[in-house]
N, C-alpha and C positions, 0 to 999 in steps of 0.2 A: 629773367625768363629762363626757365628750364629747358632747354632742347634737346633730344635725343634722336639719333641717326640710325635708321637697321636698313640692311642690305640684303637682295636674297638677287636670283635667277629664276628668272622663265622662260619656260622653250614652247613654241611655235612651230606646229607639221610642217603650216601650210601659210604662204603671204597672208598675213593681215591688214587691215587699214584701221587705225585711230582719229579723231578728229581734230588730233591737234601734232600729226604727223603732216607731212607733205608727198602722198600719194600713199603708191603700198610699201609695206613693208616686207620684205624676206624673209622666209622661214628661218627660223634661229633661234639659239638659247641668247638670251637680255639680260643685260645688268638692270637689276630694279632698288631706288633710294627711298626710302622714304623717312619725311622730316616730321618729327613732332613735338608739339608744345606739352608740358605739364600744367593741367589745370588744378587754378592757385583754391584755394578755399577749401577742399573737400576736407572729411577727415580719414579720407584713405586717397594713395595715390592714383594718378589717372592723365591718360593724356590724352588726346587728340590730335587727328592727323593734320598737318597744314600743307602739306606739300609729296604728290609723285611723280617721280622722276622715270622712265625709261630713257638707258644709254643705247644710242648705235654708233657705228653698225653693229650686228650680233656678234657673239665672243667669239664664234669661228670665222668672222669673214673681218678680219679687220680692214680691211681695203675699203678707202671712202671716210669723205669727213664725219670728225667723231661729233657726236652731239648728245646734248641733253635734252632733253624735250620733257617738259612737265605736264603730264598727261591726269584725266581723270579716272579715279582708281576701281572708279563703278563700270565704267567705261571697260579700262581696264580686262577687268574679269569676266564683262561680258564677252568681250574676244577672246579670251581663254578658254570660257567654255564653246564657242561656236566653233574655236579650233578642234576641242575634242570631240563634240559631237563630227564632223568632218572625219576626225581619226575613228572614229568607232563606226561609221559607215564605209569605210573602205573593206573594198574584199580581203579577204586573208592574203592572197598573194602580192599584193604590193609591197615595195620595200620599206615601207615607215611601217605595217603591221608587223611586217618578220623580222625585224630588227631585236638584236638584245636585249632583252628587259633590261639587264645592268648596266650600258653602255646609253640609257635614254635617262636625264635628270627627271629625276618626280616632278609631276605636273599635277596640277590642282588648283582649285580658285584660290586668288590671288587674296594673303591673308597675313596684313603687315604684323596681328600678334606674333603669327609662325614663324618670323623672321629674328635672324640673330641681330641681340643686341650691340653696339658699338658706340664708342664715347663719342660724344659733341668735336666737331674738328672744330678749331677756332682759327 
């Protein structure tokens, strides 16, 4: 079996909850893994996803046990996007609108193609 690993980060304005977190979650940028298999037969390559992972705590608050948590990635990105819409409803004067464009990591639905690639850990 083929497997291959990509990693990327997502950031959070605002607490989230997932269903397969235990309660909310803290605003933060996330280590995100995800795992997938090469599907065998085709005549061109192709894989599919078997596994997503969100790491906590977030990359700025290391304080508190670390975990992985294998979460759904439809899921997922629907709290991505309910985080942004959340951001794009705040008035201007708050401090996550005025904040540095270049000091905030890219945010966008969550899209393991856009993720760099990384060799299979054995």
């Amino acid at each position: 079996m083929d497997v291959r690993t990509r990693e990327t980060t997502i950031t959070f304005d605002h607490p989230f909850q997932l269903s397969d977190a235990d309660g909310v979650l803290p605003a933060g940028t996330y280590r995100i893994v995800v795992d997938e298999e090469r599907i065998p037969g085709l005549s061109f390559i192709a894989y599919r996803r078997v596994a997503t992972m969100l790491h906590t705590p977030a990359l700025a608050a290391p304080q508190g046990r670390n975990e992985r948590l294998s979460v759904n990635a439809a899921e997922l990105d629907a709290a991505l996007l309910k985080d942004q819409q959340k951001s794009a409803e705040e008035p201007a004067s708050s401090p996550a609108a005025s904040a540095p464009l270049l000091d905030v990591p890219q945010r966008g639905n969550f899209d393991a193609t856009a993720i760099s690639q990384h060799e299979p850990r054995l």
